[in-house]
N, C-alpha and C positions, 0 to 999 in steps of 0.2 A: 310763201312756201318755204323760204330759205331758212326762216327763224324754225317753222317746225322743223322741217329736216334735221337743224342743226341741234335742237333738242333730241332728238331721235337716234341722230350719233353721237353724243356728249353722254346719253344715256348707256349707249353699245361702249363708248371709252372705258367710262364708270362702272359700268355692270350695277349700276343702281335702277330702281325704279322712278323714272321719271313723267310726270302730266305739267309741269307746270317749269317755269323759269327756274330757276335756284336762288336764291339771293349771293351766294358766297363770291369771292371772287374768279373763284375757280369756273365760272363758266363765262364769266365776261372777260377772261383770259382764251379759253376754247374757241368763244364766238370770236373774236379778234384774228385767228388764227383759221379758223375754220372754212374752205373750199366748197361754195357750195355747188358749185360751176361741176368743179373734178369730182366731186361725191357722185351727183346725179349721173356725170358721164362714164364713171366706174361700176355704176348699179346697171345702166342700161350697155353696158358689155359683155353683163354678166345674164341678162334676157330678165332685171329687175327692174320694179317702176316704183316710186312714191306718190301718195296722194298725201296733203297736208291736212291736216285738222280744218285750217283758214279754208280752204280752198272751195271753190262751187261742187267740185266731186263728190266730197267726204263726206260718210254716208250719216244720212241727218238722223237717223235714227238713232245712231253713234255717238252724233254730236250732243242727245239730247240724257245721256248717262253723264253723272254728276261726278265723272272722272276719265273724259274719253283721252285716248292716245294723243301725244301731238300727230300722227299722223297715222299711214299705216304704207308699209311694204308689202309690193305684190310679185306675183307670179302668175304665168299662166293665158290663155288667151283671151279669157275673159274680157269682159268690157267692164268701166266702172260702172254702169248704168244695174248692172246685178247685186250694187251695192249700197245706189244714192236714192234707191226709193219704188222705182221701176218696177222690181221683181217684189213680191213680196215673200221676205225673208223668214224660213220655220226653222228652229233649231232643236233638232236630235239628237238627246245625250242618255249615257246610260253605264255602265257597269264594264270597265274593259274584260274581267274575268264571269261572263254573260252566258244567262242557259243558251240550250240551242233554241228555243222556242221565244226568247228574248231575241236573237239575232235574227230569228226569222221576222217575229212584229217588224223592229228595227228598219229592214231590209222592207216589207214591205210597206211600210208606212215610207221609206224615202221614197220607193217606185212610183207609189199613189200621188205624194204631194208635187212629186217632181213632174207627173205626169198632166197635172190639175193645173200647172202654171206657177208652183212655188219653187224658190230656192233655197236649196235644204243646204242647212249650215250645222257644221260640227268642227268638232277639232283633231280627227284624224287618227284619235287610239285606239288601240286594239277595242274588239268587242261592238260594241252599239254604235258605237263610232262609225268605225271603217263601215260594219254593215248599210246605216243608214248613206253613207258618201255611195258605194256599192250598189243600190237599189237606185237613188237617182240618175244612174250610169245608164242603169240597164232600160232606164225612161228615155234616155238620150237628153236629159235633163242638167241644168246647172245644178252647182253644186259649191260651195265655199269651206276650204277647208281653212280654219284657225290655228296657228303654231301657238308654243310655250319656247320659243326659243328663235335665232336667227333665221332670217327668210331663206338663208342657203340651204337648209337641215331640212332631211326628211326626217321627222320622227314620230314611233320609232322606224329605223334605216329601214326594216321588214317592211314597211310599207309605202317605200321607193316609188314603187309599178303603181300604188294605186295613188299618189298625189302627180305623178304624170299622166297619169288620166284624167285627174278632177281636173290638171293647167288645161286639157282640150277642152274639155267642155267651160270651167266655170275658172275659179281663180284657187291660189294656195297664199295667205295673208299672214302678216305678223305684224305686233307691233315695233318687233326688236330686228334691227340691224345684221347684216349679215357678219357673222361672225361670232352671236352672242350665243353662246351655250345654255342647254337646257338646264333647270336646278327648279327645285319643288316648289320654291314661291312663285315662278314663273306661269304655272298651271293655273292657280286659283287666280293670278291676274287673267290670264287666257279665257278665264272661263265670263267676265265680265264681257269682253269682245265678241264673246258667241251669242251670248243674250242680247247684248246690244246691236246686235246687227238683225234681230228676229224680231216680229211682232209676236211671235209664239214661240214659248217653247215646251218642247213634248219630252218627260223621264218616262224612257223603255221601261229599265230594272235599275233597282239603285240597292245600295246596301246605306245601313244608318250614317256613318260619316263617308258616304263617297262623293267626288268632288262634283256628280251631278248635280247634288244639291245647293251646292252653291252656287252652278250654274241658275237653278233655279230662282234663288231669294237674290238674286241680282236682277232678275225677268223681275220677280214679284215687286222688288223694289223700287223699279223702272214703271210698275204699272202695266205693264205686258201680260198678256195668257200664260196660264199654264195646265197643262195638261200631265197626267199622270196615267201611266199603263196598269190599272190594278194586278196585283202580283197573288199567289194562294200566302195565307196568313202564317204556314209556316215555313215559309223559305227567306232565309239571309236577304236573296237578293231583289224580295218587296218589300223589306224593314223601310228602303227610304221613299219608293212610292206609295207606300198603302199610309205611312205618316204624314205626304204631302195632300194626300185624300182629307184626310183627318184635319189639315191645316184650310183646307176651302179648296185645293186643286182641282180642276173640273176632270171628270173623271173618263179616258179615252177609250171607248170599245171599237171603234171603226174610225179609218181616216176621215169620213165623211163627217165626224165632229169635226174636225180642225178646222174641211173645207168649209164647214157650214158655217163657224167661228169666224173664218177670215174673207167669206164672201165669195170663195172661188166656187168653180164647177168642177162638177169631176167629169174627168173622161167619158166617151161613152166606153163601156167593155165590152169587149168581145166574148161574144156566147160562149162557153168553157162547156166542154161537152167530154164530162166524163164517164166510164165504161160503168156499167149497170154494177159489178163487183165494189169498184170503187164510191160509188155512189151508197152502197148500201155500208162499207165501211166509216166514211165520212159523215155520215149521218149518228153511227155510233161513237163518235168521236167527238160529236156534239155536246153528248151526254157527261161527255169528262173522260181523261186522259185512259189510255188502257195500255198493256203490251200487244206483242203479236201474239201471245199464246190466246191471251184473252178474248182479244177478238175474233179469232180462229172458233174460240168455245161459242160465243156470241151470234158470230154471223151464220155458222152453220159454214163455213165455204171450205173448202181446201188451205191448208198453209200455205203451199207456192200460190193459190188464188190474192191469201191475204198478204202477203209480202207483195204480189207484182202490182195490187191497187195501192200497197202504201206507198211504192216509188212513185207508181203516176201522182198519187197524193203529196210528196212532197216534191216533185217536178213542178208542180203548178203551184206551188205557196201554200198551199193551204194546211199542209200539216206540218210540224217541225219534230224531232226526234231528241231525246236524253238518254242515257243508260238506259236504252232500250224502255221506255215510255214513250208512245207516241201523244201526243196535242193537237187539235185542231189550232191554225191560227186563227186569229177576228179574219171576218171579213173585209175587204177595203171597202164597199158602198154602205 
């Protein structure tokens, strides 16, 4: 464990990207020098841990990417077992600038998976992100969140509250050193670690070059699932799911694909029992997106009828809202 570590801080000294030894002399000067005794007693002062690459911990899934970390830094209460094989690992990625009705999938696809027995893994940014970390919460579910940057860093800071949540329940990971600042290459490396810790991973909404994608063709190229949220053909932000359709992505209408994909059971659910108003809304909402005017013309019902079933409607998941367009989401079974 010592030689990764010491890889791990030679890298955080350097602000380089590091997997492997260096040849130069410049690290067998470092390692000469290098504490690994006082490192490790410094991290766990700070309520941090290391797992090494070498090590029986290190998640083998991980090991089995054709450029894994020397190691990885944690946080959080987690156990490694949510990481070395135990849990099986889905990873939710998606579009940080995300319709509403993407953050709802999102959100309810963590709830579901998280509720089924998986561990939903992301990397913590705005949009599909957070949602999907946010929905395995609300399952009382683990959850793994991925940094771009030192394990000390919430980022971004806005999302403080919610990676001291994911440390209760699940773990907050990185492969970088506390200390190391976040910066743009950092990401697309980050996004290798998220695929690599998932037997699947699921793109909510993607735009053509959003860094989902590369989350992806790291999965794809690991040999891992992948799933795609089909998006309507003219919106930005299915350019890069309805193109992963296109490339072979198996195509996700209900969490019950993933669970069916990876073996799991889903929950049993609880009977949802909604009002006769609502019920008769949601059904037209099936047919495809509307406003409230329109389904006011539609249903025949009163406007305060039709607005107090869309609330219960979106209380319960099942519908998500844009500039005033209401959606049905998928169902989770």
């Amino acid at each position: 464990m010592s030689r990764d570590l010491a890889l791990a801080a030679f890298a955080a000294s350097t602000g380089a990207h590091v997997v492997s030894a260096p040849r130069g002399a410049r690290f067998g000067v470092f390692l000469d020098s290098f504490d690994a005794g006082r490192f490790t007693a410094d991290l766990a002062g700070r309520g941090f841990r290391f797992v090494g690459r070498s090590e029986a911990g290190f998640p083998p899934l991980l090991t089995a990417i054709h450029d894994p970390p020397p190691g990885l830094f944690l946080r959080g209460d987690g156990g490694l077992e949510l990481l070395a094989g135990t849990g099986v690992g889905v990873a939710i990625v998606g579009a940080r600038a995300c319709s509403a009705y993407g953050a709802a999938v999102a959100r309810m696809l963590g709830r579901e998976l998280a509720a089924a027995g998986a561990v939903v893994v992301s990397g913590l940014a705005r949009g599909i992100d957070a949602e999907a970390h946010r929905g395995a919460l609300e399952a009382s579910g683990p959850t793994v969140a991925v940094l771009g940057c030192g394990i000390d860093r919430d980022y971004p800071a806005a999302h403080a509250e919610l990676a001291r949540r994911i440390g209760e329940h699940g773990l907050v990971v990185s492969e970088y050193a506390p200390g190391v600042e976040p910066a743009p290459w950092r990401f697309p490396a980050r996004n290798r670690i998220i695929a690599g810790l998932a037997r699947a991973t699921i793109v909510v909404e993607a735009r053509e070059a959003s860094g989902a994608l590369i989350t992806a063709d790291f999965a794809l190229e690991e040999g891992r699932e992948v799933f795609a949220v089909p998006g309507e053909i003219t919106s930005g932000l299915s350019a890069g799911t309805n193109a992963l359709l296109r490339l072979g992505a198996t195509p996700l209408t209900a969490a019950s694909d993933v669970l069916e994909a990876l073996d799991l059971t889903p929950p049993e659910a609880p009977a949802l029992e909604l009002g006769t108003d609502a019920e008769a809304v949601l059904a037209l909402l099936r047919d495809g997106p509307a406003s409230a005017d329109a389904l006011t013309r539609a249903s025949g019902l009163e406007a305060g009828a039709v607005g107090a079933a869309l609330v219960e409607l979106e209380l319960a998941g099942l519908v998500a809202e844009a500039a005033g367009v209401f959606r049905g989401v998928m169902p989770a079974g």
